[in-house]
N, C-alpha and C positions, 0 to 999 in steps of 0.2 A: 777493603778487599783482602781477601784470607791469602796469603802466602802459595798455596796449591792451586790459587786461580794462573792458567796461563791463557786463557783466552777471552772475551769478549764479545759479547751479542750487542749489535746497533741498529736500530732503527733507523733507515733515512726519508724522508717524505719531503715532497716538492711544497712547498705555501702558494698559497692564494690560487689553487689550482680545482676549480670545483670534483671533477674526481680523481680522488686523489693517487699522486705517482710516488709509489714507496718501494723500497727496498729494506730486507732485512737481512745484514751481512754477520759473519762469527769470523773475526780479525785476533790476530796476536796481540797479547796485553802487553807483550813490550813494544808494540810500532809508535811511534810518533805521528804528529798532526801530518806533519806530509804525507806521509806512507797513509794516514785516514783520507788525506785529499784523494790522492793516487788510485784510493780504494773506491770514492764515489766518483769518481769520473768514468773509471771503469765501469761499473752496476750500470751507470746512464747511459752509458755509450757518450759521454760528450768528450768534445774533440781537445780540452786541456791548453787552447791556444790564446784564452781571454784571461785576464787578474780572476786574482780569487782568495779571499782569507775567509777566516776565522773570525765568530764574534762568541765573543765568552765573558760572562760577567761586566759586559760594558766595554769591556777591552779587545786590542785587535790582535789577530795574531796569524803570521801568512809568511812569504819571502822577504824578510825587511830591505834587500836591495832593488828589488823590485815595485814593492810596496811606495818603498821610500822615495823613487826617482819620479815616481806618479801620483806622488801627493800634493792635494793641495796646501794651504799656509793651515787652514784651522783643523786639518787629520789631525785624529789622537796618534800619539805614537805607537808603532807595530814592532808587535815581539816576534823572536822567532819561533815558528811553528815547529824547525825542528828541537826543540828543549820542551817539549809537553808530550806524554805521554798519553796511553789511553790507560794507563793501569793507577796513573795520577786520577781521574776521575771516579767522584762515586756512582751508585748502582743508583741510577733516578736524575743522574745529571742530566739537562738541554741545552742548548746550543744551536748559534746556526753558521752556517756554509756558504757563502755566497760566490756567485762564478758568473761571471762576465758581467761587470759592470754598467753597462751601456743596457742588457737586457735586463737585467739584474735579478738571476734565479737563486731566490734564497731554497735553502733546504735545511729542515728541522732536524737535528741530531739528538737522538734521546738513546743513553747506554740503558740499556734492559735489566742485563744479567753481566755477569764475569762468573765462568766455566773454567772448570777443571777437566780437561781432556785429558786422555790415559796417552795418546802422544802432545805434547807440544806443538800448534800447527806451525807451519813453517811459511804459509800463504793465507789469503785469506779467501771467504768462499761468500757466496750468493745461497741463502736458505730459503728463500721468498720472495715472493713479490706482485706487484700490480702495475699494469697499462705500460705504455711506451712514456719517455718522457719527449717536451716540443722538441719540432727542428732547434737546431742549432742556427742564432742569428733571424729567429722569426721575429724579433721585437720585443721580447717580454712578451706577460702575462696576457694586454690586450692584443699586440700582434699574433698572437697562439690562437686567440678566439675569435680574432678575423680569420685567420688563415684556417680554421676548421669551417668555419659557414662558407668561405670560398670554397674547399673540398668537396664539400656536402651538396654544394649547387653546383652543377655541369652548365649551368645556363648562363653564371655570371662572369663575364667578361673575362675577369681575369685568373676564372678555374686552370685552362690551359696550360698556361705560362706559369702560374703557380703547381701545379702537378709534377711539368717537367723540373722544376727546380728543387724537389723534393725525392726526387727518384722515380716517379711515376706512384708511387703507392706511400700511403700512409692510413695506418690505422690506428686511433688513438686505444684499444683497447688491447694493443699487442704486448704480450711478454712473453718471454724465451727463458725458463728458469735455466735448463742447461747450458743455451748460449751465453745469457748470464754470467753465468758462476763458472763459466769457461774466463769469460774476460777479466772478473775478479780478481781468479788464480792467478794473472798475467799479469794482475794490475801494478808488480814494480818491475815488471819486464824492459830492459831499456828498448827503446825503438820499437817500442808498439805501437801499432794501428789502429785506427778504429775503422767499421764499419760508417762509410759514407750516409749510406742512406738501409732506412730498414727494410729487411728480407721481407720479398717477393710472397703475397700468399704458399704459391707452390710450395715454397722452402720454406715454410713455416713449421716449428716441431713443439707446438703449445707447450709448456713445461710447469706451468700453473695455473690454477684456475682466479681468477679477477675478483 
């Protein structure tokens, strides 16, 4: 990375998700892995309440008091995420993210580019994107693809009770580039929010196209 780089282009994409949920963020080259965490939780909208590190080259790298108190006997040991930078990686590195263990949504991290901006950013931003990503707590990968064919069928049993626990609406083909790259900005905002459930058609303001 050339010296007058101060920023960073990341690709983020959901795995095993047939179509696919990505995000494309431009973050400061000096944040650390947290501050990268902080940044895809935001992009998703998820709710930051489940484990989650870092997998890089075999190794693990996340909150090591955290990590460490919820390990089991044969975990490899966890490094801290915050001593890695993103301006330490090269231009064509991958890596994955994982968050919530129990559901266990991995997400592909591949750095693009590192930019030279005529300011320094000071936040980081949402340039792209595609679909919503699952509820939060649907079960993983096969709970996601139960809980769509529930949606899609009114007739089965448990569409109902599944609708209401989602907010009443869900569209798996929704994205909000502005909304987005509003949360982004926020994303090391202390005591921020998320959005429970996703915006009502009405309130939808499409910000990309899919």
């Amino acid at each position: 990375m050339f010296t007058t780089c101060n920023a960073v282009q990341i690709r983020v994409c959901l795995d095993e998700i047939e179509l696919y949920v990505w995000r494309r963020l431009v973050l400061p080259s000096q944040w650390n892995l947290e501050q990268l965490h902080l940044a895809i939780q935001a992009a998703f909208n998820w709710w930051n309440y489940h484990l989650h590190e870092f997998r890089i080259g075999g190794l693990r790298y996340g909150d090591v008091a955290l990590l460490t108190e919820d390990a089991l006997d044969d975990d490899p040991r966890v490094f801290d995420f915050r001593e890695v930078r993103l301006c330490d990686f090269e231009e064509g590195a991958s890596f994955a993210y994982i968050y919530d263990f129990g559901d266990n949504w991995r997400h592909r991290v591949e750095v693009e580019a590192f930019l030279a901006l005529d300011k320094p950013p000071k936040h980081g931003a949402c340039i792209e994107g595609a679909r919503a990503r699952p509820p939060e707590d649907v079960g993983g990968v096969s709970g996601y693809e139960r809980f769509l064919e529930i949606m899609a069928d009114p007739s089965d049993p448990e569409h109902a009770e599944t609708k209401r626990w989602c907010g009443g609406h869900f569209d798996p083909e929704w994205f909000d580039l502005k909304l987005v790259d509003k949360d982004v900005r926020n994303a090391l905002r202390a005591g921020v929010k998320r959005r429970l459930y996703q915006p009502k058609p009405s309130s939808r303001r499409d910000g990309s196209e899919s």
